[in-house]
Each structure stands twice: as C-alpha cells, then as structure tokens.
N, CA, C and O atoms as CSV, one atom per row, in Angstrom:
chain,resi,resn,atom,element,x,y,z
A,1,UNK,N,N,53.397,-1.622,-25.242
A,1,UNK,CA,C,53.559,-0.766,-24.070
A,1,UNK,C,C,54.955,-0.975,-23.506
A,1,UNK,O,O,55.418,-2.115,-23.459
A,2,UNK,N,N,55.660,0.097,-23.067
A,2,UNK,CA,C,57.166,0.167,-22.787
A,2,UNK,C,C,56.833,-0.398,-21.096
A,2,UNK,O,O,55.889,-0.100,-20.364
A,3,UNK,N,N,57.989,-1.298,-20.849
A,3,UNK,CA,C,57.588,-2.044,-19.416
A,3,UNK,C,C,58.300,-1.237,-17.976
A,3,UNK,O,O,58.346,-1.637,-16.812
A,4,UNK,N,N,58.681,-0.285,-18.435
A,4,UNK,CA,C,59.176,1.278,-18.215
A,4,UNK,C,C,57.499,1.654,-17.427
A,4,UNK,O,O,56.961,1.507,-16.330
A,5,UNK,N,N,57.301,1.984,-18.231
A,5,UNK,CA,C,55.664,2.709,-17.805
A,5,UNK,C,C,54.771,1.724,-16.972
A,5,UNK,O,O,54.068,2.082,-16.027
A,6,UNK,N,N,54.927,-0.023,-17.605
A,6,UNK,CA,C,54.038,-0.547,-16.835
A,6,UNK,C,C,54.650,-0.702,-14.686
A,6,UNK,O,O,53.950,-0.843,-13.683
A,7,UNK,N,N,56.208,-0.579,-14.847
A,7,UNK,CA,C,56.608,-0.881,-13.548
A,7,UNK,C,C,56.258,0.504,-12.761
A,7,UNK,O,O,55.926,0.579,-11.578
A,8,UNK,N,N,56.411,1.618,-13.710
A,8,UNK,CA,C,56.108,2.937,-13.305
A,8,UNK,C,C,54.285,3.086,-12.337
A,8,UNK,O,O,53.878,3.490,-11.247
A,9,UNK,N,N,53.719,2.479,-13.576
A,9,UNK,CA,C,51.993,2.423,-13.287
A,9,UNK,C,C,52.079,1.793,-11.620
A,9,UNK,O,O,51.633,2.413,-10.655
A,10,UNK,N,N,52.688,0.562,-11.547
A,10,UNK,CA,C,52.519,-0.264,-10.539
A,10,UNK,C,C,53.037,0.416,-8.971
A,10,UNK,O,O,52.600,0.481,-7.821
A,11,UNK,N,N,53.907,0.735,-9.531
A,11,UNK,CA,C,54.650,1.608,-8.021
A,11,UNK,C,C,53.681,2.592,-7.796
A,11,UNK,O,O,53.328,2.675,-6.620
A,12,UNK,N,N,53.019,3.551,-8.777
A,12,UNK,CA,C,52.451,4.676,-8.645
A,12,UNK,C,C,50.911,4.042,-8.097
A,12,UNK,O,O,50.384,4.849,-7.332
A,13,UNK,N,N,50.163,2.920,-8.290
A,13,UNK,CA,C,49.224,2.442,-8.120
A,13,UNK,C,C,49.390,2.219,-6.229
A,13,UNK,O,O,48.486,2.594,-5.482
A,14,UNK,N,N,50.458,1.674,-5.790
A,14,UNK,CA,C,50.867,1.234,-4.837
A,14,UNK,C,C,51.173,2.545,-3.737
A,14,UNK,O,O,51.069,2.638,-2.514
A,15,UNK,N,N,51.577,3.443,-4.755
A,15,UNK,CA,C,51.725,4.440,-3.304
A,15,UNK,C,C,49.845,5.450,-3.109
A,15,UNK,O,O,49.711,6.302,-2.231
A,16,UNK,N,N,49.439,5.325,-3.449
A,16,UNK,CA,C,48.212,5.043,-3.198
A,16,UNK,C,C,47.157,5.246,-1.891
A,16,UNK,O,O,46.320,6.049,-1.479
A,17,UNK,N,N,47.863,3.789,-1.479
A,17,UNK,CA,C,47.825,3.774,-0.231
A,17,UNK,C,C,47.378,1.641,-0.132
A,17,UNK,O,O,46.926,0.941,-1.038
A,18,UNK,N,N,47.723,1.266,1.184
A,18,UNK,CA,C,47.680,0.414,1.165
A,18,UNK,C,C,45.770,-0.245,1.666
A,18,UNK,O,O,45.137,0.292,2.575
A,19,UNK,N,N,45.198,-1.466,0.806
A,19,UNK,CA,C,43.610,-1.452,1.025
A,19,UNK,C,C,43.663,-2.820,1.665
A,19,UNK,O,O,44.796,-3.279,1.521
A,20,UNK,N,N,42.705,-3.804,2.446
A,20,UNK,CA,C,42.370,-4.569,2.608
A,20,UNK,C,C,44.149,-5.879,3.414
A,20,UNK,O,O,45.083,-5.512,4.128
A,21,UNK,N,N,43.927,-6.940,2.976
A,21,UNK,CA,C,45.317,-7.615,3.336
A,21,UNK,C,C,46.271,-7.689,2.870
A,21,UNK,O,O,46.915,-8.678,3.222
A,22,UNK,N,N,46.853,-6.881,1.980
A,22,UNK,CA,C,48.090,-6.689,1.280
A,22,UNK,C,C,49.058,-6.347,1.872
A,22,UNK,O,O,48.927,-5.450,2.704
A,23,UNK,N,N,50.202,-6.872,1.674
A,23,UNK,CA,C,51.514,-6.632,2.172
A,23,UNK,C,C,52.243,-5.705,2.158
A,23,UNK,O,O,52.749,-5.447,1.066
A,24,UNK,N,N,52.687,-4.617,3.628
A,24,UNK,CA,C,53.041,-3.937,3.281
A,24,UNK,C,C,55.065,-3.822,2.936
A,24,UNK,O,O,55.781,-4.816,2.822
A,25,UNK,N,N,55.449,-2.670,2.863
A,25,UNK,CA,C,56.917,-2.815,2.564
A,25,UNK,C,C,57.727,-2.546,4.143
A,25,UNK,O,O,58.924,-2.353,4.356
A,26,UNK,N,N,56.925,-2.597,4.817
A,26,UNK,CA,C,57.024,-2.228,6.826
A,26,UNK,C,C,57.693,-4.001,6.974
A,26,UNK,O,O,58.782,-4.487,7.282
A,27,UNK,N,N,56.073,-4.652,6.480
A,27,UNK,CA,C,56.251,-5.980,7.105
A,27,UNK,C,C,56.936,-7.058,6.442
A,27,UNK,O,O,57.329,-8.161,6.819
A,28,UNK,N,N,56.978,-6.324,5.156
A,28,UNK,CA,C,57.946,-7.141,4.545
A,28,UNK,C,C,59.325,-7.176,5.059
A,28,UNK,O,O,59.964,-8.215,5.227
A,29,UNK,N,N,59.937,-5.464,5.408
A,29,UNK,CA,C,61.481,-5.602,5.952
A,29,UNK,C,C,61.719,-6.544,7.348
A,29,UNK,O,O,62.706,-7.169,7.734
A,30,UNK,N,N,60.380,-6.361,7.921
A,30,UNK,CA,C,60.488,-6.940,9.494
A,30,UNK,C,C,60.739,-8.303,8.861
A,30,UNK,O,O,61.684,-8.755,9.508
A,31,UNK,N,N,60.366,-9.254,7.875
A,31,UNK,CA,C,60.599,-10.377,8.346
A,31,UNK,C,C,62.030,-10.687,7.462
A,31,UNK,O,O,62.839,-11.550,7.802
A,32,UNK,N,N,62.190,-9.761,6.190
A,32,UNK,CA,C,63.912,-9.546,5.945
A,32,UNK,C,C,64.585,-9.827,6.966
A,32,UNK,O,O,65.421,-10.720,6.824
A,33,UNK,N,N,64.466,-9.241,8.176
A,33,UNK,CA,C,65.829,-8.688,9.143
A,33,UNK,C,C,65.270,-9.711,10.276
A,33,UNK,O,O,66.060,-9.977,11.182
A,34,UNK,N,N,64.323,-10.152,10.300
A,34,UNK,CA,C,64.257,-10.859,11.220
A,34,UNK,C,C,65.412,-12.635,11.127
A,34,UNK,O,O,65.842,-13.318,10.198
A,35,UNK,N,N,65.500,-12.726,12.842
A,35,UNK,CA,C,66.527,-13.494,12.848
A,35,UNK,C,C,65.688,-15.420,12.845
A,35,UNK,O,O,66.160,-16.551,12.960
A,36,UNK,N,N,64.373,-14.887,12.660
A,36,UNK,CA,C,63.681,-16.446,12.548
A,36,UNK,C,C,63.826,-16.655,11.417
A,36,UNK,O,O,64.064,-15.711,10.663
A,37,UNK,N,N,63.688,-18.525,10.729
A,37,UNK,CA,C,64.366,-18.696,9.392
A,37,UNK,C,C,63.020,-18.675,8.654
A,37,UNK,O,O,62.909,-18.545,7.435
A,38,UNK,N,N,62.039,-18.814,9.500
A,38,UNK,CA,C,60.444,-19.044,8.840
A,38,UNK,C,C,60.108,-17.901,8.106
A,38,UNK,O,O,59.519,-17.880,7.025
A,39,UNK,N,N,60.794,-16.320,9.198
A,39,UNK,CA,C,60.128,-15.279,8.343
A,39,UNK,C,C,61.153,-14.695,7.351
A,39,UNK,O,O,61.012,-13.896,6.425
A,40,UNK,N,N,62.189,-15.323,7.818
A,40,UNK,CA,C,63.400,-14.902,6.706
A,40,UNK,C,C,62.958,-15.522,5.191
A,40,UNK,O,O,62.961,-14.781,4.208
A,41,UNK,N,N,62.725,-16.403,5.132
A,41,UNK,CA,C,62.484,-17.795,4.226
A,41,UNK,C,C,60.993,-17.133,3.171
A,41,UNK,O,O,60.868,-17.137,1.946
A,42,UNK,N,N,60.113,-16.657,4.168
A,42,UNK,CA,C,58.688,-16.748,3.708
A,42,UNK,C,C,59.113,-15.160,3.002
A,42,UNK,O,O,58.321,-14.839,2.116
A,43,UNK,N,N,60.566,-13.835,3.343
A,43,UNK,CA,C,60.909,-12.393,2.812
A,43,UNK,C,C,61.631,-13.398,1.517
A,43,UNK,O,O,61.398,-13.309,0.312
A,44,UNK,N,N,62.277,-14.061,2.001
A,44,UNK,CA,C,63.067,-14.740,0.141
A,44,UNK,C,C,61.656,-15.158,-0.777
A,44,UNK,O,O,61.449,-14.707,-1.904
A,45,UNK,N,N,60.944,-15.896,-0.219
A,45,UNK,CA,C,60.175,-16.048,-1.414
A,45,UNK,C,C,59.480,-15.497,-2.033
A,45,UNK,O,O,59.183,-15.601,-3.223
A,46,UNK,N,N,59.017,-14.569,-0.917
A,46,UNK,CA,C,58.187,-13.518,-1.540
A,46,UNK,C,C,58.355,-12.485,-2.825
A,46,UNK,O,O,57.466,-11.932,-3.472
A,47,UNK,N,N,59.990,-12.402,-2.999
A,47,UNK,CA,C,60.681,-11.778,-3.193
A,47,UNK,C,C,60.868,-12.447,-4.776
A,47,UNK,O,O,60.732,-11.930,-5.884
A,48,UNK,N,N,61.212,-13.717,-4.390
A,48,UNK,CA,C,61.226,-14.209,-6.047
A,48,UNK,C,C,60.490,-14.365,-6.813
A,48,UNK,O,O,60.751,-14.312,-8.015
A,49,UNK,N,N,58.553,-14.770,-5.982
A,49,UNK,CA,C,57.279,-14.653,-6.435
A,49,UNK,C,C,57.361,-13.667,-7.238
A,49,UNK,O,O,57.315,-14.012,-8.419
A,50,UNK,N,N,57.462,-12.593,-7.058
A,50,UNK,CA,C,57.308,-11.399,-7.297
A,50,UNK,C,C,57.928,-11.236,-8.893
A,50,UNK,O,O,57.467,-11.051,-10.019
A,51,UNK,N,N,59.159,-11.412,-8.306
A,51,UNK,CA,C,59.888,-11.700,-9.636
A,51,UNK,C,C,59.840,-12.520,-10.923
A,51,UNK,O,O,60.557,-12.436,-11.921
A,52,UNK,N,N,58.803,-13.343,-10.651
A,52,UNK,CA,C,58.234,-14.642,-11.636
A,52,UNK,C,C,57.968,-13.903,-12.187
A,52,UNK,O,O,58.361,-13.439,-13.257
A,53,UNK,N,N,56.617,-13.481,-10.948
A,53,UNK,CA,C,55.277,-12.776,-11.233
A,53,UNK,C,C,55.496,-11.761,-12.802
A,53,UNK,O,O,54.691,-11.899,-13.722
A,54,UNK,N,N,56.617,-10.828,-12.900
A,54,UNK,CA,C,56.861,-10.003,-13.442
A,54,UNK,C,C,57.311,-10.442,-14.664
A,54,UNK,O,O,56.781,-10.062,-15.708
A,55,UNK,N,N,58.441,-11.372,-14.629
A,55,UNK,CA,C,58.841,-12.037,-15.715
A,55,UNK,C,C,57.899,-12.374,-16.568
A,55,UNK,O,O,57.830,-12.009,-17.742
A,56,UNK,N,N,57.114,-13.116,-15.961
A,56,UNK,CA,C,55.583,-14.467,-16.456
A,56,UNK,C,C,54.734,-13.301,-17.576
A,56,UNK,O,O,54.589,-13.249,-18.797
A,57,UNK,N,N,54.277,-12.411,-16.358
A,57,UNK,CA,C,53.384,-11.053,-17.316
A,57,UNK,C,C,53.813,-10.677,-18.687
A,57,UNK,O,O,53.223,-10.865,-19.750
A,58,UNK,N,N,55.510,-9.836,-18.341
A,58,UNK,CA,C,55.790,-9.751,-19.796
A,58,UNK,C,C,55.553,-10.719,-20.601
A,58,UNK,O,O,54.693,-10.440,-21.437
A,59,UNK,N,N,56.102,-12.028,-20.690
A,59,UNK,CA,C,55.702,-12.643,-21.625
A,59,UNK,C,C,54.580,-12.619,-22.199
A,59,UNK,O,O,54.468,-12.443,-23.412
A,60,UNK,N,N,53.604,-12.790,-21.406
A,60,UNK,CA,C,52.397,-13.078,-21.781
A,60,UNK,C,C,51.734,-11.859,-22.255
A,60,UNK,O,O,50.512,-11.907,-22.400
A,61,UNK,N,N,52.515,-10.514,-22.579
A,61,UNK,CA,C,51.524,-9.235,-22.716
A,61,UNK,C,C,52.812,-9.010,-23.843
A,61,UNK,O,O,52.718,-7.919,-24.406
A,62,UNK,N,N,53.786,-9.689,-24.199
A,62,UNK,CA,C,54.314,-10.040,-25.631
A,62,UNK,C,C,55.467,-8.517,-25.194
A,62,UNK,O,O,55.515,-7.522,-25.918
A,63,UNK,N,N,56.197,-8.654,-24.040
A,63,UNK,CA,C,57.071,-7.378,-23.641
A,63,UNK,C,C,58.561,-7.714,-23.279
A,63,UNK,O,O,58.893,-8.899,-23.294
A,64,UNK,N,N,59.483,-6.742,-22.955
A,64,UNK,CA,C,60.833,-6.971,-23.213
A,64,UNK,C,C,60.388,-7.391,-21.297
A,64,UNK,O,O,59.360,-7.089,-20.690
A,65,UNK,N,N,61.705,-8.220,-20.753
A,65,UNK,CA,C,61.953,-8.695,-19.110
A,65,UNK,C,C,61.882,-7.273,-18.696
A,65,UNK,O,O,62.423,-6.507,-19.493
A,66,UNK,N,N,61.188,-6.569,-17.334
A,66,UNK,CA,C,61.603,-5.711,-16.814
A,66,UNK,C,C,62.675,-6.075,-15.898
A,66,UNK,O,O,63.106,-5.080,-15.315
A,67,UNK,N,N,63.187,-7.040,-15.608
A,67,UNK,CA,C,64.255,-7.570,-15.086
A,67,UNK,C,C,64.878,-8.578,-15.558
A,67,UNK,O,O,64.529,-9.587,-16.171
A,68,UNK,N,N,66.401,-7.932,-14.981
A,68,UNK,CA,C,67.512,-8.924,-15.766
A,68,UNK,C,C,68.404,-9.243,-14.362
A,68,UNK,O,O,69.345,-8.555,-13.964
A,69,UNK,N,N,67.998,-10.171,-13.867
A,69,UNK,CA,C,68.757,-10.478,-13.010
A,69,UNK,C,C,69.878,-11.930,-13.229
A,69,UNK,O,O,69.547,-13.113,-13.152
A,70,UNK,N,N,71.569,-11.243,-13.581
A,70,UNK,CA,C,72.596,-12.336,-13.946
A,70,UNK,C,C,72.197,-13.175,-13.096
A,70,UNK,O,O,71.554,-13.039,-12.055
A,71,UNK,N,N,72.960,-14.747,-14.013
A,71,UNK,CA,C,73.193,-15.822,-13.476
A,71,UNK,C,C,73.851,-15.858,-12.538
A,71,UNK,O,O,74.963,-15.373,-12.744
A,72,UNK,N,N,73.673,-16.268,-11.419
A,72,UNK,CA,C,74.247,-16.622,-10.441
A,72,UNK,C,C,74.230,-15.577,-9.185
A,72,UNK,O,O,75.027,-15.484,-8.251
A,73,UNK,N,N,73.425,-15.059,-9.384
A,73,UNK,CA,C,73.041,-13.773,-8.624
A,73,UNK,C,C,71.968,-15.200,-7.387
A,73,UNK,O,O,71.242,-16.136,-7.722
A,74,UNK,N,N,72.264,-14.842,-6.410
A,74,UNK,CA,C,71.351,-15.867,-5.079
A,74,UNK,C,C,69.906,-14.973,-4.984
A,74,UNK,O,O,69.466,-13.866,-5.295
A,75,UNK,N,N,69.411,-16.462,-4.221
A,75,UNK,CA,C,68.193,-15.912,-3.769
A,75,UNK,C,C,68.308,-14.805,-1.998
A,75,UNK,O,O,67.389,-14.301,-1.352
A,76,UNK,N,N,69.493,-14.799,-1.795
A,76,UNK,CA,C,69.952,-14.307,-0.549
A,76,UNK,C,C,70.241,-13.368,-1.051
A,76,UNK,O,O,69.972,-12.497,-0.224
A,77,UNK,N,N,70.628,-12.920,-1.889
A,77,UNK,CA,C,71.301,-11.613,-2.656
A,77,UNK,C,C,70.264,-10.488,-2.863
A,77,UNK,O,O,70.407,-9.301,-2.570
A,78,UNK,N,N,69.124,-11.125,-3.458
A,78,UNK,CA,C,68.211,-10.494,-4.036
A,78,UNK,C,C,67.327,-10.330,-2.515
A,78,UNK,O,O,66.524,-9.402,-2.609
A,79,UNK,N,N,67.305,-10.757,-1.663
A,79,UNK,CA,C,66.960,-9.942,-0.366
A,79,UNK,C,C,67.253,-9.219,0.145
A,79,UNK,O,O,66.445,-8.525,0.762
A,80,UNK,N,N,69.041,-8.903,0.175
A,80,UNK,CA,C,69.518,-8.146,0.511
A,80,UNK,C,C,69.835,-7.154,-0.553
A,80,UNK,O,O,70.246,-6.108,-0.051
A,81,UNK,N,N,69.782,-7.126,-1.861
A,81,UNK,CA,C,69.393,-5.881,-2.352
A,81,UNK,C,C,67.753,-4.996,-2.007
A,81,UNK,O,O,67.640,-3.803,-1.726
A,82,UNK,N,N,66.504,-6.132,-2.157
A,82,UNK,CA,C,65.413,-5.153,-1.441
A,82,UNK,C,C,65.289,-4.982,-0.089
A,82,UNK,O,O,64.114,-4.736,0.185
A,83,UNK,N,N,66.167,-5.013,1.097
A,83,UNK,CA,C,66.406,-4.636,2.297
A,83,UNK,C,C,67.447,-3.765,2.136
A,83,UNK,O,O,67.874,-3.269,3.179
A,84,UNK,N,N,67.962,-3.450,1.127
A,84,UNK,CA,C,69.165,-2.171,1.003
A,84,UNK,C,C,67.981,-0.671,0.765
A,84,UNK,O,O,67.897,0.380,1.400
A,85,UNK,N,N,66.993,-1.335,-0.756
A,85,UNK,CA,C,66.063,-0.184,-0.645
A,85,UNK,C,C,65.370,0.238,0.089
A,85,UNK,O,O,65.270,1.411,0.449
A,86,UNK,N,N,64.624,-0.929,0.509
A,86,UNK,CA,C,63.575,-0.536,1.772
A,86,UNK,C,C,64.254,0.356,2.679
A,86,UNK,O,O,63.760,1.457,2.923
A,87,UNK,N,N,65.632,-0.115,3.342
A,87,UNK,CA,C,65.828,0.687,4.741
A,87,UNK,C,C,66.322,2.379,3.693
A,87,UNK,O,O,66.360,3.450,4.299
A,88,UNK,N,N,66.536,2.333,2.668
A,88,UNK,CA,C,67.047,3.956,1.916
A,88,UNK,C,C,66.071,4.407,2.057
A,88,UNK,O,O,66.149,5.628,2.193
A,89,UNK,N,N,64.264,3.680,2.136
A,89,UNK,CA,C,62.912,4.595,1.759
A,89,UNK,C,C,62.119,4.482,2.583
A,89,UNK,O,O,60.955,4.275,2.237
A,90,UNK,N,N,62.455,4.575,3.952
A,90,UNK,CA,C,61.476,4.891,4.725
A,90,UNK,C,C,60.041,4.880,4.934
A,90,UNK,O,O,59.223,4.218,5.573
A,91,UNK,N,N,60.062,6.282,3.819
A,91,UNK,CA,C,59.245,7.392,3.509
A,91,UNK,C,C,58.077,5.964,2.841
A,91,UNK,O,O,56.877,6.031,3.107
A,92,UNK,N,N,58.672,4.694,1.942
A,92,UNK,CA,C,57.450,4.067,1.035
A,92,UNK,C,C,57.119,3.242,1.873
A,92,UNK,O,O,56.054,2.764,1.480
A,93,UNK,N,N,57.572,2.546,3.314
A,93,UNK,CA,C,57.296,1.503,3.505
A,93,UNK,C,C,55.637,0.987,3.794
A,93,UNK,O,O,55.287,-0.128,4.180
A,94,UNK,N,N,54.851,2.048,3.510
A,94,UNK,CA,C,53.541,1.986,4.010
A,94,UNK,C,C,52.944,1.520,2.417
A,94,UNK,O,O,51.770,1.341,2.091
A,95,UNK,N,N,54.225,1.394,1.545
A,95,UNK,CA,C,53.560,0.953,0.337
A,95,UNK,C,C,52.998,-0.749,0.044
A,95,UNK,O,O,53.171,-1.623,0.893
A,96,UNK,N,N,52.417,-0.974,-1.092
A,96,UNK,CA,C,52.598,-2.166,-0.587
A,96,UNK,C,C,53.960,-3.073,-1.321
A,96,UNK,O,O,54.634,-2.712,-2.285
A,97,UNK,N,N,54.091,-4.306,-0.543
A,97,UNK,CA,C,55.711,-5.010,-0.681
A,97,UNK,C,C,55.804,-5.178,-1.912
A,97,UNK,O,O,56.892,-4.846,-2.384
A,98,UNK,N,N,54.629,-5.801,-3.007
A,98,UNK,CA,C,55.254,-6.489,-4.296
A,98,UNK,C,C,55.693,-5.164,-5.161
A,98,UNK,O,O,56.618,-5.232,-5.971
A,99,UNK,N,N,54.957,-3.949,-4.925
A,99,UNK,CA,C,55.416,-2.686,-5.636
A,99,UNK,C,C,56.762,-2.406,-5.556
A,99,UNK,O,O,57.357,-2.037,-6.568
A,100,UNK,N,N,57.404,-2.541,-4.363
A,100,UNK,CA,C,58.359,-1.978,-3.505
A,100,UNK,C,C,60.045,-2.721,-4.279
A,100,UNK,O,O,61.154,-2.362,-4.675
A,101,UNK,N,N,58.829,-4.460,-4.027
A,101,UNK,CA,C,60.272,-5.305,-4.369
A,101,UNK,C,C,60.200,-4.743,-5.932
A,101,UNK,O,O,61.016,-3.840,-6.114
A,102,UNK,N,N,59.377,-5.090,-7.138
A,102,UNK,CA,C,59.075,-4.510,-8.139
A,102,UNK,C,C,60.931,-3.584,-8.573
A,102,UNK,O,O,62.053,-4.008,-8.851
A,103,UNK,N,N,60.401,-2.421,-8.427
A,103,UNK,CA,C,61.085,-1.067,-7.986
A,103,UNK,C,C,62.746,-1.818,-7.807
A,103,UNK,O,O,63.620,-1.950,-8.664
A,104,UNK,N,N,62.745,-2.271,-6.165
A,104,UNK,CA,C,64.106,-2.106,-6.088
A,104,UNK,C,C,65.295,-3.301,-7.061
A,104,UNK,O,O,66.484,-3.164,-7.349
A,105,UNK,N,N,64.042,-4.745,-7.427
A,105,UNK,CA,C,64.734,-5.286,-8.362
A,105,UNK,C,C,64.934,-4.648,-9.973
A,105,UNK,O,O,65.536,-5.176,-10.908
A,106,UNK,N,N,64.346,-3.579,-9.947
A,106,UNK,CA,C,64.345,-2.953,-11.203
A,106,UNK,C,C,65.395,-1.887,-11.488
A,106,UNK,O,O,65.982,-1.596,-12.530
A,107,UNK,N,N,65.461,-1.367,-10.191
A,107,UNK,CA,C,66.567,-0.302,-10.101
A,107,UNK,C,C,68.136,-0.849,-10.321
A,107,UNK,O,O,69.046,-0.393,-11.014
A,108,UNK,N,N,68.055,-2.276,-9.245
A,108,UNK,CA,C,69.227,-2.737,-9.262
A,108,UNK,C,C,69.658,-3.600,-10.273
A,108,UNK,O,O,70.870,-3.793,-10.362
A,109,UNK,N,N,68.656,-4.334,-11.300
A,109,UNK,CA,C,68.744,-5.200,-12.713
A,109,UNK,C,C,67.942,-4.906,-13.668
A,109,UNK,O,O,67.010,-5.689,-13.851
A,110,UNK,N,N,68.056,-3.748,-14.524
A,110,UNK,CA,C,67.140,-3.388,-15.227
A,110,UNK,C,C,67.976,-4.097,-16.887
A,110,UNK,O,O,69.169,-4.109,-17.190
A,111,UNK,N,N,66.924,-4.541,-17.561
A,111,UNK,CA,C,67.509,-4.420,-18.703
A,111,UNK,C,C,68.087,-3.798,-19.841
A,111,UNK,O,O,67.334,-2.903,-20.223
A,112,UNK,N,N,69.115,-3.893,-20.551
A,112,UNK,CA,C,69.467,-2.927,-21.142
A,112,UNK,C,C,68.859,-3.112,-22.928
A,112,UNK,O,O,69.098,-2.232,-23.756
C-alpha cells in the first residue's frame, strides 16, 4: 500500500468529525502559541509522538517513511512548521490534532 493513500485515508478519516476525547487541531494550536512552557512542551511532544507514531507503523506494515524529516531539523522547528499550517487552515481545526500534525509534517518533509 502506497503511504500516499495511507496519510490520505487518515486525514480523510479525521475530517469526519471529531468523537469522544481526542485532540482537536483548535487545542492543539492553543497550547503551540501558548506562552506557558507546560503547554508549549506537552504541543512539542505531541508533535513528535505523532511522528514516531508514523515512522514505527511504516515499518511495521513493511512501507517507505511517510516522513523525512533532515538531520538537524529541532524539535522547536517542527512546531513551528505545524503552527504555520494550522493557523493557514482554519477551516480543519475542528479536525483531530494527530491527523492535522500527520498532514502538515508531510507536506513540509515528504519523501522523495
């Protein structure tokens, strides 16, 4: 399966609508931009979870990285690229966050 389609499935699963306690891409930016380090800290990790998360799968479903994020790229970086998308999409933030981050680390490091 092309990991094209599976990031595709996931976003499309996600706009949906959001069910039960899942995170949305609202509350995720609030604690991006927020100036406390707890919720800043708890938007970075979330952020790289995510990114395991994605890495980990392919492997294990025998698929190319849907992300290629260079060396030396920060964990501060990669927040402020999904707080660049979020505030461009408005329109998704009712999606939920891991879709969202998904997406914008994909847009901005996709593999070639």
């Amino acid at each position: 399966m092309n990991i094209k389609v599976v990031v595709f499935a996931l976003v499309m699963t996600a706009s949906m609508g959001v069910q039960g306690a899942w995170l949305t891409g609202g509350q995720l930016l609030e604690d991006c931009e927020s100036e406390n380090y707890f919720e800043k800290g708890s938007c970075t990790g979330y952020i790289e979870g995510v990114d395991d998360s994605a890495v980990t799968l392919a492997h294990w479903e025998g698929l190319a990285e849907p992300i290629c994020i260079p060396g030396g790229v920060t964990s501060g970086q990669l927040r402020l690229v999904v707080m660049k998308h979020l505030n461009k999409h408005p329109e998704e933030l009712h999606m939920t966050a891991s879709s969202l981050v998904l997406k914008a680390l994909f847009e901005a490091f996709p593999c070639e």
